[in-house]
BAKE-430034 format. One record per atom (N, C-alpha, C): x, y, z; atom name; residue number from 1; residue in three letters. Coordinates in pm, 1 decimal. Layout:
+----------+----------+----------+----+-----+-----+
:       xx :       yy :       zz : at :   i :  aa :
+----------+----------+----------+----+-----+-----+
:        X :        Y :        Z : CA : NUM : ALA :
...
+----------+----------+----------+----+-----+-----+
END
This chain:
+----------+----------+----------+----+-----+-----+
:       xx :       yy :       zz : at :   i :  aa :
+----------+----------+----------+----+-----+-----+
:    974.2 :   2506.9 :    -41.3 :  N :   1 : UNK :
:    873.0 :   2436.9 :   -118.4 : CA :   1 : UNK :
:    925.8 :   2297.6 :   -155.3 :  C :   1 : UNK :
:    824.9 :   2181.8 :   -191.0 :  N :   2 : UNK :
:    887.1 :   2060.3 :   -168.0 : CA :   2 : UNK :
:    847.5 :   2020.5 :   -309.9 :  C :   2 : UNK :
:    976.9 :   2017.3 :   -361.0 :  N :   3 : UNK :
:    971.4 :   1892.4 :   -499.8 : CA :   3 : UNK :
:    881.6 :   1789.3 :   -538.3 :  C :   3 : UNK :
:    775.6 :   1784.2 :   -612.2 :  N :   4 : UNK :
:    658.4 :   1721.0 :   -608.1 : CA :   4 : UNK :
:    698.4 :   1585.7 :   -626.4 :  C :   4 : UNK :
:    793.0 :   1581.1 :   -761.2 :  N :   5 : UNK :
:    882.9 :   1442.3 :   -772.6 : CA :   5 : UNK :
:    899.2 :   1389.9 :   -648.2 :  C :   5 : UNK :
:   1015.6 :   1495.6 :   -566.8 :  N :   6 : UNK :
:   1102.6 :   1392.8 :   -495.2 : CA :   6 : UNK :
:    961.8 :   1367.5 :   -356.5 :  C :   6 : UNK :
:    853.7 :   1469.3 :   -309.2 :  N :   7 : UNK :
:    779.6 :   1396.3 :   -213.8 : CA :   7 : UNK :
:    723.7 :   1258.4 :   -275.1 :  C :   7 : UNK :
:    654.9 :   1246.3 :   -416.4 :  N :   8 : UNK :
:    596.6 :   1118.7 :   -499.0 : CA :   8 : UNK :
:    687.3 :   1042.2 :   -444.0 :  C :   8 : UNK :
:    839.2 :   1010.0 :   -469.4 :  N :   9 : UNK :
:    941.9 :    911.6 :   -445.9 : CA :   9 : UNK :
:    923.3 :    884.0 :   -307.7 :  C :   9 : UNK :
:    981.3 :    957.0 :   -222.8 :  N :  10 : UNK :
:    953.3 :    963.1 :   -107.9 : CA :  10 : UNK :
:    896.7 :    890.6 :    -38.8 :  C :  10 : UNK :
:    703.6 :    926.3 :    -73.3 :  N :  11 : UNK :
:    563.5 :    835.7 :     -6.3 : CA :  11 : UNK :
:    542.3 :    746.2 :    -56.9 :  C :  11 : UNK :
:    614.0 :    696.9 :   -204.9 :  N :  12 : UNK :
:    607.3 :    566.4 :   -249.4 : CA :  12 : UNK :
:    705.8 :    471.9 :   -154.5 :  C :  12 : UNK :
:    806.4 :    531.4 :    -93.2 :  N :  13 : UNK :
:    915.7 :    404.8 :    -82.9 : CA :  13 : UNK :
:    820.7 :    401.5 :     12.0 :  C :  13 : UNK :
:    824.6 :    482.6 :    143.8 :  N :  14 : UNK :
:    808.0 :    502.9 :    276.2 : CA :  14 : UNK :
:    658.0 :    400.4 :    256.4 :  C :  14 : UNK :
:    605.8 :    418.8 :    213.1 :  N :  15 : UNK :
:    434.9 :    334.6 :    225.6 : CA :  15 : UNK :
:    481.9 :    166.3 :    139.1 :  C :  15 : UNK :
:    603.6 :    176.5 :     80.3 :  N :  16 : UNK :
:    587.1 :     45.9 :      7.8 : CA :  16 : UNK :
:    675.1 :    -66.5 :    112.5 :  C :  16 : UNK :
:    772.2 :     30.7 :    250.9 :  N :  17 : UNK :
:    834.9 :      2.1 :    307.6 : CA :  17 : UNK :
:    808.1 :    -69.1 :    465.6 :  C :  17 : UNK :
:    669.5 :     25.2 :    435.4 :  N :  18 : UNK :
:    520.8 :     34.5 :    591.3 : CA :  18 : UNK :
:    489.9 :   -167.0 :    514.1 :  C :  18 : UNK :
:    450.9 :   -122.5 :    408.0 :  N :  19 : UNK :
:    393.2 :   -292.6 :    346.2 : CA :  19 : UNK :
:    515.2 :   -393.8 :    371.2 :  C :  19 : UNK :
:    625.0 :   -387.6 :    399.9 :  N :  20 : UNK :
:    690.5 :   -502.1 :    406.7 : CA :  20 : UNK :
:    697.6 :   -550.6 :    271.0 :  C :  20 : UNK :
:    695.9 :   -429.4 :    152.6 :  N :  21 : UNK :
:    724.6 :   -488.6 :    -38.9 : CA :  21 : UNK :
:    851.5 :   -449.1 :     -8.1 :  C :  21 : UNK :
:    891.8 :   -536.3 :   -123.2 :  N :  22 : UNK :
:   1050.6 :   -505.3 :   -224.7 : CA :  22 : UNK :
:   1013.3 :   -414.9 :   -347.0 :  C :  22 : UNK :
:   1081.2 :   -320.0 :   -410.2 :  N :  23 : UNK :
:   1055.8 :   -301.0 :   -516.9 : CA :  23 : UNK :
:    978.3 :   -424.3 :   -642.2 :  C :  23 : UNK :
:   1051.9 :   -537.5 :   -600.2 :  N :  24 : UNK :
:    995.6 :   -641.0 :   -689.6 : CA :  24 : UNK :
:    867.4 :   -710.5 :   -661.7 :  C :  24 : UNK :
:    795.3 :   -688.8 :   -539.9 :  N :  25 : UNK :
:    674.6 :   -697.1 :   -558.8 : CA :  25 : UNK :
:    592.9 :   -636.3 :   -586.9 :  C :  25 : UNK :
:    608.4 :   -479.1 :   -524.1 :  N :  26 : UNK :
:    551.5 :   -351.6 :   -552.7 : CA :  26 : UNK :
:    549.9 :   -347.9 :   -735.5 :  C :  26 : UNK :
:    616.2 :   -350.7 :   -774.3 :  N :  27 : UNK :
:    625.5 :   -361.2 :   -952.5 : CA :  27 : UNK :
:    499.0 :   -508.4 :  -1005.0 :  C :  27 : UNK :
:    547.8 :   -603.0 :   -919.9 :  N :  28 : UNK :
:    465.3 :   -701.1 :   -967.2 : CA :  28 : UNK :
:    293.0 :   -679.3 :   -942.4 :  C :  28 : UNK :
:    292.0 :   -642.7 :   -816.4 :  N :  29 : UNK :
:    108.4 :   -577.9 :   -784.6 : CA :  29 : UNK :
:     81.7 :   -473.5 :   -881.1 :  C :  29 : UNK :
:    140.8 :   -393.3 :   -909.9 :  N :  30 : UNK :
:    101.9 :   -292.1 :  -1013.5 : CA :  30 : UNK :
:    140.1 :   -273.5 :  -1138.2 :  C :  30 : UNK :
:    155.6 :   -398.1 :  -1152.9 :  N :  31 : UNK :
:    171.0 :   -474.5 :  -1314.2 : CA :  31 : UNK :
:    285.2 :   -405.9 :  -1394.1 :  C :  31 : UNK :
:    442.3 :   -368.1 :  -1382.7 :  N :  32 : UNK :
:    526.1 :   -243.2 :  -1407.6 : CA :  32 : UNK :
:    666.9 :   -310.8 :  -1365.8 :  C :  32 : UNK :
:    759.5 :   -314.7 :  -1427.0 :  N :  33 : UNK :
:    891.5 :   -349.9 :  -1415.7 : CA :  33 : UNK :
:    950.4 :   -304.2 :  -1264.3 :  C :  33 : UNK :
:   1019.4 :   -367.8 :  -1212.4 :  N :  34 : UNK :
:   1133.8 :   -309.1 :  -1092.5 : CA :  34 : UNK :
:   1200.6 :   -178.1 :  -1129.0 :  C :  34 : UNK :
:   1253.5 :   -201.8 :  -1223.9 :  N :  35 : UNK :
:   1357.1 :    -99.5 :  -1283.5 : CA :  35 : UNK :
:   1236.1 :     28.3 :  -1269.9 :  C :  35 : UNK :
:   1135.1 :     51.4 :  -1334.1 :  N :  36 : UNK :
:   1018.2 :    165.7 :  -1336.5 : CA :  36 : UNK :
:    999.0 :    185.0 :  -1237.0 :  C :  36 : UNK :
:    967.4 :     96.7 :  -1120.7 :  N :  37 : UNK :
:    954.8 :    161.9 :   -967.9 : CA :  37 : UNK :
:   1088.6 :    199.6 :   -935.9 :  C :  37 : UNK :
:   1214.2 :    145.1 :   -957.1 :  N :  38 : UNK :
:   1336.5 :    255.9 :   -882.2 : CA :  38 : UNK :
:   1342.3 :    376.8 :   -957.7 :  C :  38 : UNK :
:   1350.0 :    367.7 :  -1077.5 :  N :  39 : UNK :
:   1345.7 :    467.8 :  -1169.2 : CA :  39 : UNK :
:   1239.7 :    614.6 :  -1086.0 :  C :  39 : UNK :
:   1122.5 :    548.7 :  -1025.1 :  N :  40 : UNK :
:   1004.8 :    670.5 :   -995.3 : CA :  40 : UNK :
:   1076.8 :    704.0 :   -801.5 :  C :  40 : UNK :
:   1082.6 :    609.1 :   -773.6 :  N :  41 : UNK :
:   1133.9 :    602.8 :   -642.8 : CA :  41 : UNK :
:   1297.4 :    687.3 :   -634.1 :  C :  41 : UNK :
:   1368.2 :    702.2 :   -716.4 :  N :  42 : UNK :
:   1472.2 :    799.4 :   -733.8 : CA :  42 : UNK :
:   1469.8 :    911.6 :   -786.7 :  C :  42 : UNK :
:   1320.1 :    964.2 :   -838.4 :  N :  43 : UNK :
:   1283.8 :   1095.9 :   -874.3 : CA :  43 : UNK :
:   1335.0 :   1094.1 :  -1052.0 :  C :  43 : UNK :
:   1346.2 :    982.2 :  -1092.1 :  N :  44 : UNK :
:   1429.6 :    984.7 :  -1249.8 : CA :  44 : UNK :
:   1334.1 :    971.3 :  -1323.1 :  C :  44 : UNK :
:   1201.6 :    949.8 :  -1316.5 :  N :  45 : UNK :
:   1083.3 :    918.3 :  -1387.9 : CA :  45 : UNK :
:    979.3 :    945.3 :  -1295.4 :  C :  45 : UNK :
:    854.0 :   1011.2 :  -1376.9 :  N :  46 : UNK :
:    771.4 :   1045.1 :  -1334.5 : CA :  46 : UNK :
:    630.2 :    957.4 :  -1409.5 :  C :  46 : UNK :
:    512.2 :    906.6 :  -1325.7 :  N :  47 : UNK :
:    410.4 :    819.3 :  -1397.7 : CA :  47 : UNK :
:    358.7 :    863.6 :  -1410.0 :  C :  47 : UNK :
:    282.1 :    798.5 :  -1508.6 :  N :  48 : UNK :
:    150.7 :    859.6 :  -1572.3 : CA :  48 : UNK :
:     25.6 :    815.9 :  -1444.0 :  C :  48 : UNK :
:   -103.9 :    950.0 :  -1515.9 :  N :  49 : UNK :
:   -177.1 :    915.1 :  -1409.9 : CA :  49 : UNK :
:   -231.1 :    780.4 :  -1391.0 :  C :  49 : UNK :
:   -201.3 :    664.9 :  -1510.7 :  N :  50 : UNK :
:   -254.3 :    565.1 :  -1487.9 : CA :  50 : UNK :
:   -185.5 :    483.6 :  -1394.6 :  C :  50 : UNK :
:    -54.7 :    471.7 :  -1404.9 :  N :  51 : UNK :
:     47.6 :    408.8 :  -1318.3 : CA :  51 : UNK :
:     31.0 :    492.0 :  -1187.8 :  C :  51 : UNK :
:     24.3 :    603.9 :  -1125.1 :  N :  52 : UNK :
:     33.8 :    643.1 :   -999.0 : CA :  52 : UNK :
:   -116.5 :    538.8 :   -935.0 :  C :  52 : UNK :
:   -260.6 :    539.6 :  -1036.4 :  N :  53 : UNK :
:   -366.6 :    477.6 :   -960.7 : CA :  53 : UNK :
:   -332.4 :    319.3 :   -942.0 :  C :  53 : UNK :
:   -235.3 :    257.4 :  -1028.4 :  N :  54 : UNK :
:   -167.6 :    100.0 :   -979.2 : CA :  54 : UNK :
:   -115.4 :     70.6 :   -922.1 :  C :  54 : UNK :
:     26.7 :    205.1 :   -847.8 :  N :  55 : UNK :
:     62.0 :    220.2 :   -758.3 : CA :  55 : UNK :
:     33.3 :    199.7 :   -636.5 :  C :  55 : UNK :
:    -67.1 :    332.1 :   -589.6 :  N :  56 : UNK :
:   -148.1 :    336.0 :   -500.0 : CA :  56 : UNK :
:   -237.3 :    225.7 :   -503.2 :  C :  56 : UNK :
:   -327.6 :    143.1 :   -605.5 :  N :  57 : UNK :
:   -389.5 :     53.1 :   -522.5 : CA :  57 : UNK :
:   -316.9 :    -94.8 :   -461.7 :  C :  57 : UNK :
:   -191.9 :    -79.3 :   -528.0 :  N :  58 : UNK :
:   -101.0 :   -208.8 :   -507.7 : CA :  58 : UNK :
:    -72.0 :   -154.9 :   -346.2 :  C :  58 : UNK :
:    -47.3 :     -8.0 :   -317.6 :  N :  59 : UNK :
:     -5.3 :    -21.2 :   -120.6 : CA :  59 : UNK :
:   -119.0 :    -17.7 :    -61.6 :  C :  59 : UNK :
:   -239.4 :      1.9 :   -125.6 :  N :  60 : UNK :
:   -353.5 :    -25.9 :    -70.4 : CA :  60 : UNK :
:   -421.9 :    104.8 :    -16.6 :  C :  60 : UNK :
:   -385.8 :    250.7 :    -77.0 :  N :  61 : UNK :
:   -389.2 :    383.3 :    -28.1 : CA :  61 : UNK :
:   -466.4 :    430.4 :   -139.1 :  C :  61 : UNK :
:   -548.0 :    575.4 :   -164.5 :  N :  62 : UNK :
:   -583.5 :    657.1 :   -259.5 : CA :  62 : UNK :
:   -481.0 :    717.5 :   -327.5 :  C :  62 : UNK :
:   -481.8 :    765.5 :   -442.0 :  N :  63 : UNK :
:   -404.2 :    792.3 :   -475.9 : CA :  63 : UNK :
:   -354.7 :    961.6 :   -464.7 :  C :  63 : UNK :
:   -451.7 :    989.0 :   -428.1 :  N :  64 : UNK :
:   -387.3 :   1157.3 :   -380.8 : CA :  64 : UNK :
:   -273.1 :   1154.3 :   -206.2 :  C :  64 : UNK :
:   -293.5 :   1030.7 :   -160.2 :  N :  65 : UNK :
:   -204.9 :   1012.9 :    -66.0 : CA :  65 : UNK :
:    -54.0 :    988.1 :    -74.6 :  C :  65 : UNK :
:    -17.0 :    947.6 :   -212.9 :  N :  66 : UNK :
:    106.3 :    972.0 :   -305.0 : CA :  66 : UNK :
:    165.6 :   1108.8 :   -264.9 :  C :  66 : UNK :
:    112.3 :   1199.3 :   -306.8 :  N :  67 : UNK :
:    123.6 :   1358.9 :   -273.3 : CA :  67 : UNK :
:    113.7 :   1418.1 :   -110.7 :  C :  67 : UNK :
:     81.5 :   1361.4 :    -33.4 :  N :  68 : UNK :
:     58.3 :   1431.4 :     69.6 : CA :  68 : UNK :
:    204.7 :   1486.1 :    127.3 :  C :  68 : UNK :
:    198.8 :   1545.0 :    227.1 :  N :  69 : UNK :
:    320.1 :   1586.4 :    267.6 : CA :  69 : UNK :
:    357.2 :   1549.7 :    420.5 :  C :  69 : UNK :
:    199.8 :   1565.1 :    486.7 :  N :  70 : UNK :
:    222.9 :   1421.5 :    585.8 : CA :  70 : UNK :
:    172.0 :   1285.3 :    579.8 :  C :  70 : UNK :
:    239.4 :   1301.8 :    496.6 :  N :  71 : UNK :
:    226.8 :   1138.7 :    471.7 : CA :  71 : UNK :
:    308.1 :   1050.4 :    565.9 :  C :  71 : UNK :
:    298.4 :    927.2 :    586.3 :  N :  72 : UNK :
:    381.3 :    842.7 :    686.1 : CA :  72 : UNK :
:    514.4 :    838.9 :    698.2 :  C :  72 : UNK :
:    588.4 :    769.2 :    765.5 :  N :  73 : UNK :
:    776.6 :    776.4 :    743.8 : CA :  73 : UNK :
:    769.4 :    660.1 :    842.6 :  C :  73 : UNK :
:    876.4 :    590.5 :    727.4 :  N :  74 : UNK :
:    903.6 :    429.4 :    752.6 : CA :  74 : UNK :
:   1021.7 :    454.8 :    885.4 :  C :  74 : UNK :
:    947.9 :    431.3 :    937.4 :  N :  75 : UNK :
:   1092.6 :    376.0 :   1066.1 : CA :  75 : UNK :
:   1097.7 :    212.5 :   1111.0 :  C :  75 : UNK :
:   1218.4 :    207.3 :   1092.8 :  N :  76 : UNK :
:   1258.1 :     73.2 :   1087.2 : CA :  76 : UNK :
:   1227.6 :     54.1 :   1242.7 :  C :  76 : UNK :
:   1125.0 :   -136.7 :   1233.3 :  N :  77 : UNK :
:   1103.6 :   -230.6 :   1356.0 : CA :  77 : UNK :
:    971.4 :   -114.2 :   1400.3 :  C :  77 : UNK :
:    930.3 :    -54.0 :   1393.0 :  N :  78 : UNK :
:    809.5 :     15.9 :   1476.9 : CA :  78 : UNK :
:    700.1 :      1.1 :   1373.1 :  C :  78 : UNK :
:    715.4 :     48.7 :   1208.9 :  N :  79 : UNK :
:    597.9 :     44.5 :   1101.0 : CA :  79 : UNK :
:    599.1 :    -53.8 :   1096.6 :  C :  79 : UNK :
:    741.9 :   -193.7 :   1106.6 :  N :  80 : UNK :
:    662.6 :   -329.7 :   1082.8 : CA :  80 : UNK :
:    578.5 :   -424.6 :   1165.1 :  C :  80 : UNK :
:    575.6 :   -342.6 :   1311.7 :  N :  81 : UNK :
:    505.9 :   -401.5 :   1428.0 : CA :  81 : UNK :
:    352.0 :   -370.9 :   1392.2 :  C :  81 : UNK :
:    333.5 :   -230.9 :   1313.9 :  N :  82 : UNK :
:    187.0 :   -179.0 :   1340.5 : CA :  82 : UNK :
:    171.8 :   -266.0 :   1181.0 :  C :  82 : UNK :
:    195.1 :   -305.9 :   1070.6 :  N :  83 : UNK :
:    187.2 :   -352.3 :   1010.9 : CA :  83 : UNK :
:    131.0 :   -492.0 :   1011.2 :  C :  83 : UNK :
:    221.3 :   -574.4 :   1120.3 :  N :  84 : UNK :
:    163.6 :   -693.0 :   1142.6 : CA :  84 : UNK :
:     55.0 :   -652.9 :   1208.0 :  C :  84 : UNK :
:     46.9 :   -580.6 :   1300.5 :  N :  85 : UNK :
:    -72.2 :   -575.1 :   1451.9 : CA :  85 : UNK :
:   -196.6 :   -558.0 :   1341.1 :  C :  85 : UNK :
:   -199.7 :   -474.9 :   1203.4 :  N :  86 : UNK :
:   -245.5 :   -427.5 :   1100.5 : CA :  86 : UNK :
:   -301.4 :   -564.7 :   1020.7 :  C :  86 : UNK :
:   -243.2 :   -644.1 :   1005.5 :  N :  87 : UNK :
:   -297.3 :   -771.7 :    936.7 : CA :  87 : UNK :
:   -337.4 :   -852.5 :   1016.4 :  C :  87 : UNK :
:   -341.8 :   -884.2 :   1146.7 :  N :  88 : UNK :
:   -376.2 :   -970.1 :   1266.7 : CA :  88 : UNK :
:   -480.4 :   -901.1 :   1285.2 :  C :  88 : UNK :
:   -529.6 :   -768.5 :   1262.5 :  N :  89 : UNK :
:   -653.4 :   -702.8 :   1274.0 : CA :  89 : UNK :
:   -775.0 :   -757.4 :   1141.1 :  C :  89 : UNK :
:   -717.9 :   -748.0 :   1046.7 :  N :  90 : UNK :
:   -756.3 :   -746.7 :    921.3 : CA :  90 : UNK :
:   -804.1 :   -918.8 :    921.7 :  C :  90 : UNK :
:   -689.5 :   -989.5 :    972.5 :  N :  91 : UNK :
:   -747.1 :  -1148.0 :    947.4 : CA :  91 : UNK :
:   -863.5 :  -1179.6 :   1038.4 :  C :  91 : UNK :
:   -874.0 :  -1144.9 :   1166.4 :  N :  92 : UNK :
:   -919.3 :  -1169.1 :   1260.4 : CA :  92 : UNK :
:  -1073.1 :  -1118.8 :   1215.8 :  C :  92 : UNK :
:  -1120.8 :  -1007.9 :   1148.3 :  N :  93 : UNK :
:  -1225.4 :   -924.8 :   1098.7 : CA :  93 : UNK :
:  -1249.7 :  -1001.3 :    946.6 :  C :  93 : UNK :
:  -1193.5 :  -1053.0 :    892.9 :  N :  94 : UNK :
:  -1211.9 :  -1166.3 :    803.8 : CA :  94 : UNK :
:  -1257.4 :  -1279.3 :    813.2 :  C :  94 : UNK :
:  -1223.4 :  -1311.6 :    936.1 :  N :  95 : UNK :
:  -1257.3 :  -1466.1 :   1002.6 : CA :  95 : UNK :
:  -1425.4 :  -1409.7 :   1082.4 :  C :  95 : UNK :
:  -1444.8 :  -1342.1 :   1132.2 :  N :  96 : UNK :
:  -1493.2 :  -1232.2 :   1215.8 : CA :  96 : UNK :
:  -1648.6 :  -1252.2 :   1095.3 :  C :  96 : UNK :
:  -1625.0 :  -1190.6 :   1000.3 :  N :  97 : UNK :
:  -1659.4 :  -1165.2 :    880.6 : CA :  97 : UNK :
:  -1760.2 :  -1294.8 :    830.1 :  C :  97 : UNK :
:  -1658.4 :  -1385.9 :    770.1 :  N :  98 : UNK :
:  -1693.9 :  -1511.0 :    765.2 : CA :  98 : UNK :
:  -1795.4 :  -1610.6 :    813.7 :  C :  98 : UNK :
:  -1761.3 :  -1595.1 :    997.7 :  N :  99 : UNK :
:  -1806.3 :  -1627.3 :   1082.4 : CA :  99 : UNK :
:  -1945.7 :  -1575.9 :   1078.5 :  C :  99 : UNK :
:  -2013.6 :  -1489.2 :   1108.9 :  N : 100 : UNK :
:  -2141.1 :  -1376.7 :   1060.0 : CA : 100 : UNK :
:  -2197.9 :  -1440.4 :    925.0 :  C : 100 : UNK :
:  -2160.9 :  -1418.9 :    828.1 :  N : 101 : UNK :
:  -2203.9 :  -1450.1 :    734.7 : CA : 101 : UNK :
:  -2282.8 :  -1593.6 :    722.3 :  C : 101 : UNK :
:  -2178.4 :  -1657.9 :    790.7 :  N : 102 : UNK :
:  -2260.6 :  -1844.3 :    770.9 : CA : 102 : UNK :
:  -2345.7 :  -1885.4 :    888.2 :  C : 102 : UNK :
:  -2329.1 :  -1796.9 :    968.6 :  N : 103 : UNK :
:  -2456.9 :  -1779.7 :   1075.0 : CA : 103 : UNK :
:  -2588.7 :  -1727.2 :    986.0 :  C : 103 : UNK :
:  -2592.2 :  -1611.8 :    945.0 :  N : 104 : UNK :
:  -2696.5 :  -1574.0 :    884.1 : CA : 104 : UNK :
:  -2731.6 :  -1671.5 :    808.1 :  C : 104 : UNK :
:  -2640.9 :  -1704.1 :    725.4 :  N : 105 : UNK :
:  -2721.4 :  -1824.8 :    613.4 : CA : 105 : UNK :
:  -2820.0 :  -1924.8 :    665.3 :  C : 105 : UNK :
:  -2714.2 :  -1984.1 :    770.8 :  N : 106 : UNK :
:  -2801.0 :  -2076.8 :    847.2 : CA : 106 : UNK :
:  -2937.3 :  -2072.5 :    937.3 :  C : 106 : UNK :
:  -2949.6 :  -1884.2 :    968.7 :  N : 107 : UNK :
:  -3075.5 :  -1838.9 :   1035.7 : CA : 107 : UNK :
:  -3175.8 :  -1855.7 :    936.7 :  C : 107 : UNK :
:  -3119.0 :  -1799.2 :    837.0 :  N : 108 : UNK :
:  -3220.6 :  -1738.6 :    686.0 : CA : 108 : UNK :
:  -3215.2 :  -1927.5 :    639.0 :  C : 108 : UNK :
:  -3224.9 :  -2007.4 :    701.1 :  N : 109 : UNK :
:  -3291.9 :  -2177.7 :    584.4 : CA : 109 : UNK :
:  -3368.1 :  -2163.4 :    725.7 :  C : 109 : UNK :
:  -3401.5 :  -2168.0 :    805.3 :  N : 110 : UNK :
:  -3446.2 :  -2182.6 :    917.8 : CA : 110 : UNK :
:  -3586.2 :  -2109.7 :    918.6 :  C : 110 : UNK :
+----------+----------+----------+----+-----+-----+
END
């Protein structure tokens, strides 16, 4: 049976590790000291449910995905390839996005 703590620690590093954060940004997106994320990330503290939902929205996940058990696993040079390929998707569908939008505008004065 798996230590609920130590999986929490675990899917926090591993997903904060997929993001290309430091502890010190991960703390800074979810408004919470460095020291409090190693502290949770070493199984020495456990958050409240309000801090696990700041957590999770700072890696950009739900927060019952904290808990999962297959959850992801950071392997170094491969999560940071799908990561970028991951934001080159994301910008491109932004621009994508954008693009659409000021077309319509310009149909809709027309």
């Amino acid at each position: 049976m798996t230590d609920i703590r130590e999986l929490l620690a675990q899917n926090i590093k591993n997903y904060r590790k997929i993001r290309g954060f430091s502890q010190e940004i991960l703390a800074e997106k979810a408004d919470t000291s460095t020291t409090h994320i190693g502290m949770i990330e070493t199984s020495k503290k456990y958050p409240s449910p309000r801090m696990l939902a700041r957590i999770a929205g700072a890696l950009g996940i739900d927060t019952p995905e904290l808990f999962t058990t297959n959850a992801v696993t950071f392997i170094p040079g491969y999560n940071k390839s799908i990561e970028r390929l991951y934001q080159e998707i994301a910008g491109d569908f932004r621009q994508f996005e954008k693009t659409v939008t000021e077309r319509v505008r310009e149909l809709q004065k027309k």
